[in-house]
C-alpha positions in Angstrom: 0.0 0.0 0.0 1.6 3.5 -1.0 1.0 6.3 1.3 0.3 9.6 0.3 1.5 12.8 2.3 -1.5 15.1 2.9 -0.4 17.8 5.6 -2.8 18.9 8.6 -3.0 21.7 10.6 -5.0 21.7 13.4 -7.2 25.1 13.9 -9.0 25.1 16.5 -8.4 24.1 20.5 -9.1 20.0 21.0 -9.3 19.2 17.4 -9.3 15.2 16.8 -7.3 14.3 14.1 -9.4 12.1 11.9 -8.3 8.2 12.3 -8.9 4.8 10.6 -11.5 2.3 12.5 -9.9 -0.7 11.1 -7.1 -1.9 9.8 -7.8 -1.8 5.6 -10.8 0.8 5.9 -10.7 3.3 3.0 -12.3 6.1 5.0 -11.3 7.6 7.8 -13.2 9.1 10.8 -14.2 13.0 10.8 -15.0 14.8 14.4 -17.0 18.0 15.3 -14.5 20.4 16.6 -17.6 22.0 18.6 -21.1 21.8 19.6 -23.8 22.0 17.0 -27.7 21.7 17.0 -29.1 20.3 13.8 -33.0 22.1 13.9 -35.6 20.0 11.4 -35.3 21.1 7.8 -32.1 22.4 8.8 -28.5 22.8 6.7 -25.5 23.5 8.7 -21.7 23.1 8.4 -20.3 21.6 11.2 -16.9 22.5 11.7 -13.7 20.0 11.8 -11.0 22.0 13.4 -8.5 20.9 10.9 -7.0 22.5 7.5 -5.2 20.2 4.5 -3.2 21.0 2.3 -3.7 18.3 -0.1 -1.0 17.3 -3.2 -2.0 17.9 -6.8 -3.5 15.1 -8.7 -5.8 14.4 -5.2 -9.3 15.1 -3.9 -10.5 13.9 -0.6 -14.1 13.0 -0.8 -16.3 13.6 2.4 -18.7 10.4 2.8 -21.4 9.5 5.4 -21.4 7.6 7.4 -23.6 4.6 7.2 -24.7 4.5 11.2 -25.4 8.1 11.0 -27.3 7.5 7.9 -29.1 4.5 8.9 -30.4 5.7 12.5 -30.8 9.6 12.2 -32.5 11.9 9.4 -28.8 13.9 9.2 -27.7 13.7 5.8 -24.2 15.0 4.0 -25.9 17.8 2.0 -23.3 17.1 -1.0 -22.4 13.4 -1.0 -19.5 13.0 -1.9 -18.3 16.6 -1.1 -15.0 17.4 -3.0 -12.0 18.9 -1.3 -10.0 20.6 -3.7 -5.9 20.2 -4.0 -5.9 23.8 -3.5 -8.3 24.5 -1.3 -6.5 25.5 2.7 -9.6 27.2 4.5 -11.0 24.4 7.4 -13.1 21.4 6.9 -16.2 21.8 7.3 -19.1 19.0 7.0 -22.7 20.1 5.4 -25.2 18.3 7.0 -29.2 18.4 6.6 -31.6 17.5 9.3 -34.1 15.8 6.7 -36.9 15.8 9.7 -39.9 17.8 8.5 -41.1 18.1 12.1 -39.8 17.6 16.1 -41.2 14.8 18.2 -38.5 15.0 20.6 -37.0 18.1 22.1 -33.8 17.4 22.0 -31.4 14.4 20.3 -27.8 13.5 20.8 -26.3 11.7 17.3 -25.6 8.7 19.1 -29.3 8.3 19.7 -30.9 5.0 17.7 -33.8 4.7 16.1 -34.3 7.3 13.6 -36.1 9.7 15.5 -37.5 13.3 13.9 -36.3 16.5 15.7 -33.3 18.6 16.4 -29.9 16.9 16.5 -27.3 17.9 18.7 -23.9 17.1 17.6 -21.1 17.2 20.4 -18.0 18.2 20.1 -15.6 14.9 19.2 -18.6 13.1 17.6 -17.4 11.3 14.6 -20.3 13.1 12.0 -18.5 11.8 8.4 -15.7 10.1 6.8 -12.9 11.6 4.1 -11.7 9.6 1.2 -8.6 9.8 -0.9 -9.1 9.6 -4.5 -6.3 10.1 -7.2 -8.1 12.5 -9.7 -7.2 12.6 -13.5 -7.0 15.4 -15.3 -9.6 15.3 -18.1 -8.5 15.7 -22.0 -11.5 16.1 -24.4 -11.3 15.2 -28.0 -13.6 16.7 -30.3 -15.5 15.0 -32.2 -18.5 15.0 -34.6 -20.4 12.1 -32.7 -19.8 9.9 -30.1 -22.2 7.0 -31.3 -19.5 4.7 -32.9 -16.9 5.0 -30.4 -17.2 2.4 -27.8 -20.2 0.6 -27.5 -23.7 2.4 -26.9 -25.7 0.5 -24.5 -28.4 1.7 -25.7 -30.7 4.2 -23.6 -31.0 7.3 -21.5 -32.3 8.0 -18.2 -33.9 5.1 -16.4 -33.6 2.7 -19.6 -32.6 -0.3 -17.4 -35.6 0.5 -15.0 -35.6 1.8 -11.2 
């Protein structure tokens, strides 16, 4: 396995580096550098504490994660999220309380059970997961049509059904 160098700065007081569950996992933990309260029908960033400074040819892709996804309404507004090579300002993580109402005051992330209502993220919480992708740089070719160059599987949007 070749490691690649991505360099961290830590920004904010307490910040938790993100870290690997498991040996072989391709995604590693992301943690709230603060509190946050997620209100129904809510989009928030929740903030990392941590800056990258990522090497050409790179992304990191934010992901969610699958318990969060499974037994809350909070949703990673822009799955995946890209983080630019070039891009230094701190991590943040979009998140969407997709409750349409409250039937509980108040709900820590760690809570089970899908419940609606307002989410309250604690600082440390692990809300997402990054990615590293190696990312081509794209060379179009013009041509005058695409139909004979590869094979055409033969339909458009929702040809092979839902």
């Amino acid at each position: 396995m070749n490691d690649v160098k991505v360099y961290l700065e830590i920004c904010r007081k307490d910040a938790i580096v993100p870290t690997y569950a498991n040996e072989g996992d391709s995604g590693m933990d992301v943690y709230a550098a603060e509190d946050v309260l997620i209100e129904p029908g809510q989009t928030v960033i929740v903030p990392t504490g941590i800056k990258l400074a990522i090497p050409k040819g790179y992304e990191i892709q934010v992901r969610p994660r699958s318990g969060i996804s499974y037994k809350t309404p909070l949703r990673i507004s822009n799955s995946p999220g890209t983080i630019d090579s070039g891009y230094r300002d701190e991590l943040g993580i979009i998140m969407t309380n997709t409750s349409e109402k409250s039937d509980y005051s108040l709900i820590e992330i760690k809570s089970s059970g899908n419940k609606k209502g307002t989410y309250k993220i604690n600082k440390g919480d692990r809300i997402a997961q990054i990615v590293l992708q190696v990312v081509p740089r794209i060379n179009f070719v013009k041509v005058d049509s695409v139909k004979d160059i590869g094979s055409d599987r033969g339909g458009g949007f929702g040809s092979t059904g839902v």
